[in-house]
LUMFINU-113232 format. One record per residue: residue number from 1; residue in one letter; chain; x, y, z of N, C-alpha, C in turn. Coordinates in steps of 0.05 Angstrom, whole numbers, padded with zeros to 5 digits. Layout:
N
pos|code|unit|n_px|n_py|n_pz|ca_px|ca_py|ca_pz|c_px|c_py|c_pz
NUM|a|A|X|Y|Z|X|Y|Z|X|Y|Z
...
// end
This chain:
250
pos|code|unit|n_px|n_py|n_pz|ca_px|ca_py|ca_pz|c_px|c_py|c_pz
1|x|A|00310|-00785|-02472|00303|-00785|-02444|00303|-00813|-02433
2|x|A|00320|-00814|-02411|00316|-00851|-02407|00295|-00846|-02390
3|x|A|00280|-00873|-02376|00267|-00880|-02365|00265|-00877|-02338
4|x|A|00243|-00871|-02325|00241|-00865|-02294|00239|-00885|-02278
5|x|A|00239|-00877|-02254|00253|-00901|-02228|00220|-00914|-02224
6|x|A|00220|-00936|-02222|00191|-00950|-02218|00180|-00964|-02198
7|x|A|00168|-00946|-02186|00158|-00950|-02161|00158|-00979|-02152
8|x|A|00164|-00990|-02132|00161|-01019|-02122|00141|-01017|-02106
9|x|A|00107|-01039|-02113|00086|-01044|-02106|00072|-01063|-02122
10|x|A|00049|-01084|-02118|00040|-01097|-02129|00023|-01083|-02144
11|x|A|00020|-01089|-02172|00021|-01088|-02193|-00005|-01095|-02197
12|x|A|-00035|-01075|-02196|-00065|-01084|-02196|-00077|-01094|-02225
13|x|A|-00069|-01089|-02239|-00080|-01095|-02272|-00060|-01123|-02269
14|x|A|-00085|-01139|-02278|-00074|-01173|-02288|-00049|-01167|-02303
15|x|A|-00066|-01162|-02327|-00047|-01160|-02361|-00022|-01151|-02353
16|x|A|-00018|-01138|-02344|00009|-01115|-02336|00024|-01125|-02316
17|x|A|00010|-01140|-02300|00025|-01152|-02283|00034|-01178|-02290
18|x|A|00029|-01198|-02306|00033|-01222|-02321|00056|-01207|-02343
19|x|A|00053|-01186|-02346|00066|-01182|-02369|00099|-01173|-02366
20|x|A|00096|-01161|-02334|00118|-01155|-02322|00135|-01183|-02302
21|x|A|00122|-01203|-02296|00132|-01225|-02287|00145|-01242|-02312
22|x|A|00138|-01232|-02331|00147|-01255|-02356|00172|-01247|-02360
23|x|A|00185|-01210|-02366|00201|-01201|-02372|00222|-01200|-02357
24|x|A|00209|-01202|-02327|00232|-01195|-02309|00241|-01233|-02305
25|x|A|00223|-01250|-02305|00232|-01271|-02303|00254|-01286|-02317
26|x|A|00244|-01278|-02354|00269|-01285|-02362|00301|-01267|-02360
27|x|A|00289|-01240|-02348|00319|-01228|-02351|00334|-01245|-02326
28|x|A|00316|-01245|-02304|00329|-01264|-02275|00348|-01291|-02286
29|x|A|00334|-01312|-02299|00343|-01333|-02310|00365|-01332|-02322
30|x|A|00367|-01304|-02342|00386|-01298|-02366|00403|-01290|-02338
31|x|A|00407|-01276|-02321|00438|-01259|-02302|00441|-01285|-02286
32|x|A|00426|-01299|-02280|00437|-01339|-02259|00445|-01346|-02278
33|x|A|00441|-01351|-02304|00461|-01368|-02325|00483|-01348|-02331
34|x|A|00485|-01318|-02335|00509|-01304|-02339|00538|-01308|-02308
35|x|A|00517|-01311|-02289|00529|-01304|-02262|00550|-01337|-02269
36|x|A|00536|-01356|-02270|00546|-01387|-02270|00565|-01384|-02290
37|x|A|00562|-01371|-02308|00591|-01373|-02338|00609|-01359|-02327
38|x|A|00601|-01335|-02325|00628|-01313|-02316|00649|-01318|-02299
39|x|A|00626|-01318|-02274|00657|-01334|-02247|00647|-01351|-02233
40|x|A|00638|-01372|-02252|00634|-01406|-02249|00628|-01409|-02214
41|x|A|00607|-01402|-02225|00596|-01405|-02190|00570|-01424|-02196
42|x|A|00560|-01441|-02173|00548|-01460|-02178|00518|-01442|-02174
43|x|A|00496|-01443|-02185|00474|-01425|-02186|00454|-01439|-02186
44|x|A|00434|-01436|-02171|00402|-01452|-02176|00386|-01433|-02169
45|x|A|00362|-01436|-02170|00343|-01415|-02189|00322|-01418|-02192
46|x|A|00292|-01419|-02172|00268|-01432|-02165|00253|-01413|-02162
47|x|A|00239|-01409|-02180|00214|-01389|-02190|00187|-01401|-02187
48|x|A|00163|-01384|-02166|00138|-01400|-02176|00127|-01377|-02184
49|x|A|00108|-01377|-02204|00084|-01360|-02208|00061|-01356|-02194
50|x|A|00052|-01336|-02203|00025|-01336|-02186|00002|-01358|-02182
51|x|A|00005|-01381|-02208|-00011|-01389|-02208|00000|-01422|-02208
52|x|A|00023|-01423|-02193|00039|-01443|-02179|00059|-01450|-02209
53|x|A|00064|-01443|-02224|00080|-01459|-02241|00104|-01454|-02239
54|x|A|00132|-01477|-02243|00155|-01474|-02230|00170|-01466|-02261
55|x|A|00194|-01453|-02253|00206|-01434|-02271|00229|-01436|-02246
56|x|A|00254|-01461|-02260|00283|-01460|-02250|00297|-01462|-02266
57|x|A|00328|-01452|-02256|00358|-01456|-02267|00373|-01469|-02245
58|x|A|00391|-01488|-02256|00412|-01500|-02233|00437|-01500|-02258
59|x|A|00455|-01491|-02253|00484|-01494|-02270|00502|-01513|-02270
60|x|A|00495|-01536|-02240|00503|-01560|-02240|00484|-01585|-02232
61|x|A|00459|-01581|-02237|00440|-01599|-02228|00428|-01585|-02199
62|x|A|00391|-01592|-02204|00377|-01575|-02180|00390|-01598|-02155
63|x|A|00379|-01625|-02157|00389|-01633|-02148|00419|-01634|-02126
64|x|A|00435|-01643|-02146|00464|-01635|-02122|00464|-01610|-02111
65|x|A|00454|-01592|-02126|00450|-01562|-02106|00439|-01561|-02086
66|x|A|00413|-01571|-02086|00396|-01576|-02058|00411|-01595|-02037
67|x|A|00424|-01620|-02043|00441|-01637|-02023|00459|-01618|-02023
68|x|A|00477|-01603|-02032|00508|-01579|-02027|00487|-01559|-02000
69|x|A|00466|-01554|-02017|00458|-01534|-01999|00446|-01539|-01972
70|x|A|00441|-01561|-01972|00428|-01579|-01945|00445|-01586|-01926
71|x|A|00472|-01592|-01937|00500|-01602|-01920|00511|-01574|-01908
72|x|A|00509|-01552|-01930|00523|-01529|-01918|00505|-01512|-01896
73|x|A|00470|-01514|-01905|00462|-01507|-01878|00452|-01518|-01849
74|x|A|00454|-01548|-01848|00446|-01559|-01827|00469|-01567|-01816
75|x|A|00492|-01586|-01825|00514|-01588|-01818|00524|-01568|-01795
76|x|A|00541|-01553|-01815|00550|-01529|-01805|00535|-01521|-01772
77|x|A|00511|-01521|-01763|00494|-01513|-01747|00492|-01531|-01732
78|x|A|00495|-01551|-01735|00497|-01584|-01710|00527|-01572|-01703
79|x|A|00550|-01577|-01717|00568|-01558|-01711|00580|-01537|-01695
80|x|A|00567|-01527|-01698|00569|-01496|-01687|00558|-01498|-01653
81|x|A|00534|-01519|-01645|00516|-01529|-01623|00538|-01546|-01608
82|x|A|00547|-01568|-01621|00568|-01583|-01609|00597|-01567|-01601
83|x|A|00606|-01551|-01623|00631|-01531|-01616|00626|-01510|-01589
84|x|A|00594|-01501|-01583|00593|-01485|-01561|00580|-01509|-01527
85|x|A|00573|-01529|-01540|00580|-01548|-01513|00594|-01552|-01504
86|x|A|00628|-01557|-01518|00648|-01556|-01514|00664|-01534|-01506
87|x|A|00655|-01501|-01508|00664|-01496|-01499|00653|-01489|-01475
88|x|A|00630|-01485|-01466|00614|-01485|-01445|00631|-01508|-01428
89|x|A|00638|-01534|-01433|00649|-01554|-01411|00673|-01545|-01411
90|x|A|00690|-01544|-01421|00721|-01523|-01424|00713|-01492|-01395
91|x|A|00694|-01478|-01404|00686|-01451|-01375|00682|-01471|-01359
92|x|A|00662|-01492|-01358|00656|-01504|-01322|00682|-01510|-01315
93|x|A|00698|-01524|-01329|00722|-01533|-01320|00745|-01515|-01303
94|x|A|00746|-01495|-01320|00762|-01472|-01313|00754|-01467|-01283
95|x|A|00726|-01456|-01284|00714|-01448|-01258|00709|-01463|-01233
96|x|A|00718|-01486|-01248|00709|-01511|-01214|00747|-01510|-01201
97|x|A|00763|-01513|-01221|00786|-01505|-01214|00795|-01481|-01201
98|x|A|00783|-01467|-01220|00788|-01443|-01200|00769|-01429|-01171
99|x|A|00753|-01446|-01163|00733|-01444|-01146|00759|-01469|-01125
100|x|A|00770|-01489|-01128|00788|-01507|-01111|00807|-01487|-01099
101|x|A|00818|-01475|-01128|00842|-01457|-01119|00835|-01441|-01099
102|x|A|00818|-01427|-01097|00809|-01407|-01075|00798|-01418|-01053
103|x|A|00785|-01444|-01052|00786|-01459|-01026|00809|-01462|-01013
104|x|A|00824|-01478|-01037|00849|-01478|-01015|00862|-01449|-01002
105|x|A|00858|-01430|-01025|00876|-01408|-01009|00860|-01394|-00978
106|x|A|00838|-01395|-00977|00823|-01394|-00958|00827|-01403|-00936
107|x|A|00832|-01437|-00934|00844|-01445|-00928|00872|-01436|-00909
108|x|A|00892|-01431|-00923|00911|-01427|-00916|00912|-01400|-00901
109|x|A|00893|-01388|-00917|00889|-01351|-00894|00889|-01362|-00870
110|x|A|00865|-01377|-00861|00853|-01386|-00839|00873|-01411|-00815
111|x|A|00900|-01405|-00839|00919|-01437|-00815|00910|-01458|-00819
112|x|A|00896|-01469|-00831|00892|-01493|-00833|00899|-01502|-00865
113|x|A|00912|-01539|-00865|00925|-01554|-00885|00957|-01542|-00887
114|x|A|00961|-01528|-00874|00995|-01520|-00878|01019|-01537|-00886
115|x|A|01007|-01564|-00875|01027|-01576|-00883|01049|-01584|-00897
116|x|A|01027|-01590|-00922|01035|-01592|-00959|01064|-01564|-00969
117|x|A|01052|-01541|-00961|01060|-01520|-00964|01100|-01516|-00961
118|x|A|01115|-01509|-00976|01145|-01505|-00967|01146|-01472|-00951
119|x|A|01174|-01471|-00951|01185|-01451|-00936|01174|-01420|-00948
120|x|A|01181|-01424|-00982|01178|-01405|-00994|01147|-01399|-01000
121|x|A|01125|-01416|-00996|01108|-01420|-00997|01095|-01402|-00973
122|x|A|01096|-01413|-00947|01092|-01399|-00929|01100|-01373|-00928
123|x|A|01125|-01366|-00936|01135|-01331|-00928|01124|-01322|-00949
124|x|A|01117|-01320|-00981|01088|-01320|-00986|01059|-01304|-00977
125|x|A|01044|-01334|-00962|01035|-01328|-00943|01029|-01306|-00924
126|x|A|01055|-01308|-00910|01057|-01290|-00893|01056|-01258|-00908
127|x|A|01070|-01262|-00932|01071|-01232|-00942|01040|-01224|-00950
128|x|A|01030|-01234|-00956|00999|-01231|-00957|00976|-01229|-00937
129|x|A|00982|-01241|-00912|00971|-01238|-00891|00978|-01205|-00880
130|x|A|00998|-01205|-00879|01015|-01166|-00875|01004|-01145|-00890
131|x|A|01002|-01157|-00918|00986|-01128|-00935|00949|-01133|-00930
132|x|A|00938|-01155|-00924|00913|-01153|-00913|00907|-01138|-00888
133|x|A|00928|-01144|-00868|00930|-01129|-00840|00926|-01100|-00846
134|x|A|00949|-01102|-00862|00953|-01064|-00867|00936|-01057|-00882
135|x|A|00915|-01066|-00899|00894|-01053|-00905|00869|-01052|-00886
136|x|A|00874|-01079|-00876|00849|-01068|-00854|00850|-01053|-00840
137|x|A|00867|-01052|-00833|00880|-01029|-00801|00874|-00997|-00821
138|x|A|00882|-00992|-00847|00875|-00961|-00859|00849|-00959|-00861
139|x|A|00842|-00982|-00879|00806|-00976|-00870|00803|-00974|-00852
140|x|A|00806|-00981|-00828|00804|-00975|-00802|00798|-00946|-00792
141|x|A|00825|-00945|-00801|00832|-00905|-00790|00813|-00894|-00812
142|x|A|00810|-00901|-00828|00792|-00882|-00847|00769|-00882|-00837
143|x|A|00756|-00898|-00829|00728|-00898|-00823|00730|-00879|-00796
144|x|A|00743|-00883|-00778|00746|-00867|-00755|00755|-00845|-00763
145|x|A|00769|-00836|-00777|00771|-00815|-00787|00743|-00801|-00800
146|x|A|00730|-00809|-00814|00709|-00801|-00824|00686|-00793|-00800
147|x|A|00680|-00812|-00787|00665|-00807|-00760|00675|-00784|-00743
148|x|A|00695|-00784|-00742|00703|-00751|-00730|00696|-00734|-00737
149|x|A|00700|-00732|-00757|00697|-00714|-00781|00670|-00701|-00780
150|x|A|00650|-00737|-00781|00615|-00722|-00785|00613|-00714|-00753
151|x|A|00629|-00717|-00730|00618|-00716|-00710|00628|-00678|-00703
152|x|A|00649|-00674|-00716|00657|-00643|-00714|00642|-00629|-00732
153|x|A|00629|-00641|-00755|00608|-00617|-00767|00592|-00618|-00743
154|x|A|00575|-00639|-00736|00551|-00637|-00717|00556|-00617|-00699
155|x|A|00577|-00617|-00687|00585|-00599|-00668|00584|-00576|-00679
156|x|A|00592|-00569|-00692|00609|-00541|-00709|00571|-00525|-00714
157|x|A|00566|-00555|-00715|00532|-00541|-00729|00513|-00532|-00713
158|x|A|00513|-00540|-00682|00495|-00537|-00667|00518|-00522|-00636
159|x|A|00526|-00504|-00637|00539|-00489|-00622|00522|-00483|-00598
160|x|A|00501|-00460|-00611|00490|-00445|-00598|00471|-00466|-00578
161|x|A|00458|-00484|-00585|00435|-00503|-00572|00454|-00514|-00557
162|x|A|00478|-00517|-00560|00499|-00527|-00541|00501|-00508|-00507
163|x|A|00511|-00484|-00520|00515|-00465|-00504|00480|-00452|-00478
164|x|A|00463|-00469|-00505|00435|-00459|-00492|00430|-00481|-00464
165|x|A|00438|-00500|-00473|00440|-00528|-00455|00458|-00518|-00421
166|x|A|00483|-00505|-00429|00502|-00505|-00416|00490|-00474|-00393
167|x|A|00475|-00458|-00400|00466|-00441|-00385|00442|-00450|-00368
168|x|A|00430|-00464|-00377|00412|-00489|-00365|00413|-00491|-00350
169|x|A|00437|-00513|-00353|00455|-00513|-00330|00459|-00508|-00315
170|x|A|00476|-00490|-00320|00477|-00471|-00287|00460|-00456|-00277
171|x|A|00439|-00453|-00286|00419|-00442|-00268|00396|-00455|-00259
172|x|A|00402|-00484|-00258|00381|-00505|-00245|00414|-00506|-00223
173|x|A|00430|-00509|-00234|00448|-00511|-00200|00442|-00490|-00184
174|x|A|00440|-00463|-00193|00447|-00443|-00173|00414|-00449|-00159
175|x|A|00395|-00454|-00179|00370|-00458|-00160|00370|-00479|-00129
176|x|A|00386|-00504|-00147|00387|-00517|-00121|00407|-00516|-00104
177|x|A|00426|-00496|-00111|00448|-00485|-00087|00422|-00471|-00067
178|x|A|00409|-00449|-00087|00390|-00433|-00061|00366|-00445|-00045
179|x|A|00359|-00468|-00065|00338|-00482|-00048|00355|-00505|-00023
180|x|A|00377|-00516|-00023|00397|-00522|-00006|00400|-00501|00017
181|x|A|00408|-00475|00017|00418|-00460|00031|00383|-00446|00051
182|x|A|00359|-00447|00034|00335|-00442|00043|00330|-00463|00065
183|x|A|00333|-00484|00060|00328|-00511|00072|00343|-00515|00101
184|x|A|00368|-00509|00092|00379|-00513|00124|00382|-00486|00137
185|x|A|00372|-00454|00136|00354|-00437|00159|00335|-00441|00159
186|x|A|00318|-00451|00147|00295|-00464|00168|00302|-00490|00180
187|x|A|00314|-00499|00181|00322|-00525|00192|00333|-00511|00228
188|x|A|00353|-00496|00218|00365|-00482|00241|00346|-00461|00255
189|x|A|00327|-00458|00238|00303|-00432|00258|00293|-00454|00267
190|x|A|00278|-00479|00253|00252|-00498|00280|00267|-00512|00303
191|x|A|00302|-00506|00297|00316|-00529|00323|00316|-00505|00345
192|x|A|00325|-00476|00335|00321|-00455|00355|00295|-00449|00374
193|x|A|00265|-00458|00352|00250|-00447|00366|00240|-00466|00379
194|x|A|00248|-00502|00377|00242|-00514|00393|00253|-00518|00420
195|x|A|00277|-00503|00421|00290|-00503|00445|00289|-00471|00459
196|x|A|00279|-00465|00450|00257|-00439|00462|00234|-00446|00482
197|x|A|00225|-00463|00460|00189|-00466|00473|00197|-00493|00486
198|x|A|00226|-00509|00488|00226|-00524|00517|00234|-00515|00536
199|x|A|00258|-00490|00534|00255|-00471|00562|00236|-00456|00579
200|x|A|00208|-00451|00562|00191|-00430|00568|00177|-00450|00590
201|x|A|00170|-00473|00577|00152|-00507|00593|00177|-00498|00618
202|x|A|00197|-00505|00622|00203|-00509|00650|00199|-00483|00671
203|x|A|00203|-00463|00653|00198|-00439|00680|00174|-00433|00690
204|x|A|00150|-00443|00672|00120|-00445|00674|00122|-00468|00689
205|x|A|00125|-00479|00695|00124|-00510|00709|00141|-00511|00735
206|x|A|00154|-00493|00741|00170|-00491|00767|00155|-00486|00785
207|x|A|00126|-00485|00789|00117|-00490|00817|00114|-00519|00823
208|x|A|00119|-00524|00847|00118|-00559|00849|00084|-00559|00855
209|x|A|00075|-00548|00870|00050|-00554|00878|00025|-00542|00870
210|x|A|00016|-00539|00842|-00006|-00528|00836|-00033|-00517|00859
211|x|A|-00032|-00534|00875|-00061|-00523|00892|-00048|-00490|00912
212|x|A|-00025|-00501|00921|-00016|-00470|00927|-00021|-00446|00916
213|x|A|-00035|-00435|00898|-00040|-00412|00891|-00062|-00396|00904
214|x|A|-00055|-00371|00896|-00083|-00355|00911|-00103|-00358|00902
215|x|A|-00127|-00364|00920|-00162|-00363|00904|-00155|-00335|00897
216|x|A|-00172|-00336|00874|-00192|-00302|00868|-00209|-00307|00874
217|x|A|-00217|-00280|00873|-00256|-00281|00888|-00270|-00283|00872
218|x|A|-00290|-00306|00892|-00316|-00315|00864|-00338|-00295|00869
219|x|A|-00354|-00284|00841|-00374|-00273|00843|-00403|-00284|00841
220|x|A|-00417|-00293|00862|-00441|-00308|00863|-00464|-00284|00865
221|x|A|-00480|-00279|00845|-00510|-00270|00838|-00523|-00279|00846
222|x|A|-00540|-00274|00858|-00566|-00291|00870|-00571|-00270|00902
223|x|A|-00597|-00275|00912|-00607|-00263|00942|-00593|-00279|00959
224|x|A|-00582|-00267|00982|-00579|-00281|01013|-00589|-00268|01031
225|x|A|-00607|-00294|01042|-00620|-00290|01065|-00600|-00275|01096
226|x|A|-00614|-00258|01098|-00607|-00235|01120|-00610|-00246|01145
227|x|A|-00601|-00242|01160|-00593|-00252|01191|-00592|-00229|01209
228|x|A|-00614|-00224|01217|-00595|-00196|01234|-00575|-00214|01259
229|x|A|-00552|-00197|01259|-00532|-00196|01279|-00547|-00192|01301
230|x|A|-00531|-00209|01320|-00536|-00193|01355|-00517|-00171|01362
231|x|A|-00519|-00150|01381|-00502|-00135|01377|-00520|-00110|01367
232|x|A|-00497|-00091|01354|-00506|-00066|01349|-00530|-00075|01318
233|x|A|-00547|-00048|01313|-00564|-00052|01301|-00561|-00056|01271
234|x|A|-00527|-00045|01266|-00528|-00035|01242|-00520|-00063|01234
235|x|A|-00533|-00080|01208|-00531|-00109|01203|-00501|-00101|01188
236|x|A|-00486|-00127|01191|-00452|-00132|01185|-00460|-00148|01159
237|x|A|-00451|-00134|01143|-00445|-00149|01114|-00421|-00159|01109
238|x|A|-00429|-00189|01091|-00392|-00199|01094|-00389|-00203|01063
239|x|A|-00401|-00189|01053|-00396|-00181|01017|-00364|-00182|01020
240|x|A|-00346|-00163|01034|-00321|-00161|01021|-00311|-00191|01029
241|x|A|-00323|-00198|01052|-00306|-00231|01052|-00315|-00255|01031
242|x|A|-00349|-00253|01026|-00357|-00285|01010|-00365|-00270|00993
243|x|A|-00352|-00241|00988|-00372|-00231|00954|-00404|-00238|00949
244|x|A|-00416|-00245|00968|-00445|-00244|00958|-00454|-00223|00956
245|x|A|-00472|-00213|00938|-00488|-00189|00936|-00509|-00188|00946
246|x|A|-00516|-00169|00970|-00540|-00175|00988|-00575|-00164|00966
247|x|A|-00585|-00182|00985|-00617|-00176|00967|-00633|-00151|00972
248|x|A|-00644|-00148|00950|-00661|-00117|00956|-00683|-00131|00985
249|x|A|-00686|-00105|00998|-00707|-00112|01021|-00732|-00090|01018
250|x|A|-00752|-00103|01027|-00777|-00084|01017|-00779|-00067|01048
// end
């Protein structure tokens, strides 16, 4: 029966655990000296114990290993810092150039510095000014196209509130057609009846002389003193002429 897989964890019993650092330490030491023979590779090998004591292999001196190994990791890494400054200034470069280039072409959109520029240069130019036109001008129509578009749903959507509007309409006109047509017969009845009631004033007014009319008879109440008449006996009453009403006599 071989042996079972052994759990990896620190190891609580002293004895057992000193006893397993000793075994595994020298097998470690024994595969860095096998590894260095086999395929001559340079190997170092720095062991401490628990209780600080050092336990190394180096296959060509600890020494030169630590300077090999000091050059290959710091070096390399100043390196690597300076190689990406370089290329960081290499991108600014690119981009300040290419930030000119687009000034100038800007530039030239706009007509201005033409000078420098040749024949073929300009027609160029020009051919690029033409396909900008013609894109603006389709975005153009597109967008207006689109706006129609949302403006015929709107429509398409609200018909009826349309049609509700439009009956509205016409029946606030026909109101003020009839309040129009109300307005001017009475207009034409108060001019009629004022020229009515200024004919009636003159035919009432055609007497020139107001005092000319007939008295009516006044009726005065009261006693009048009696007079006998000379003459016959029977006293003459002039009631029908001055309307007085004669007085009782005892």
């Amino acid at each position: 029966m071989g042996r079972g897989r052994v759990e990896l964890k620190r190891i609580e019993n002293k004895i057992n655990r000193q006893v397993t650092f000793s075994k595994r330490r020298n097998g470690l030491l024994k595969k860095a000296y096998e590894l260095s023979v086999l395929c001559d590779a340079e190997v170092g090998l720095i062991v401490f114990s628990t209780r600080g004591k050092l336990y190394e292999f180096a296959s060509a001196g600890m020494s030169k290993t630590l300077e090999r190994y000091q050059r290959c990791s710091f070096t390399p890494h100043e390196n690597s810092i300076e190689r990406e400054t370089q290329s960081w200034y290499q991108e600014v470069t690119k981009l300040k150039a290419k930030y000119e280039s687009l000034q100038r072409t800007q530039r030239y959109l706009l007509g201005e510095d033409l000078g420098p520029l040749s024949v073929k240069e300009l027609q160029n130019l020009e051919k690029q000014l033409e396909v900008a036109l013609a894109q603006a001008r389709q975005r153009k129509t597109q967008l207006m196209i689109e706006q129609m578009e949302d403006l015929r749903k709107k429509t398409a959507v609200m018909p009826l509130h349309e049609r509700h509007l439009g009956d509205l309409n016409k029946e606030l006109k026909v109101k003020l057609e009839a309040e129009g047509h109300n307005l001017k017969v009475n207009q034409n009845m108060w001019s009629s009846n004022a020229a009515a009631g200024s004919s009636n004033f003159s035919l009432h007014s055609s007497q020139t002389n107001p005092m000319d009319c007939t008295p009516e008879p006044v009726l005065q109440i009261g006693y009048q003193q009696y007079l006998p008449a000379e003459g016959p006996s029977i006293p003459k009453t002039v009631a029908g002429e001055t309307n007085f009403i004669q007085g009782w006599f005892l």
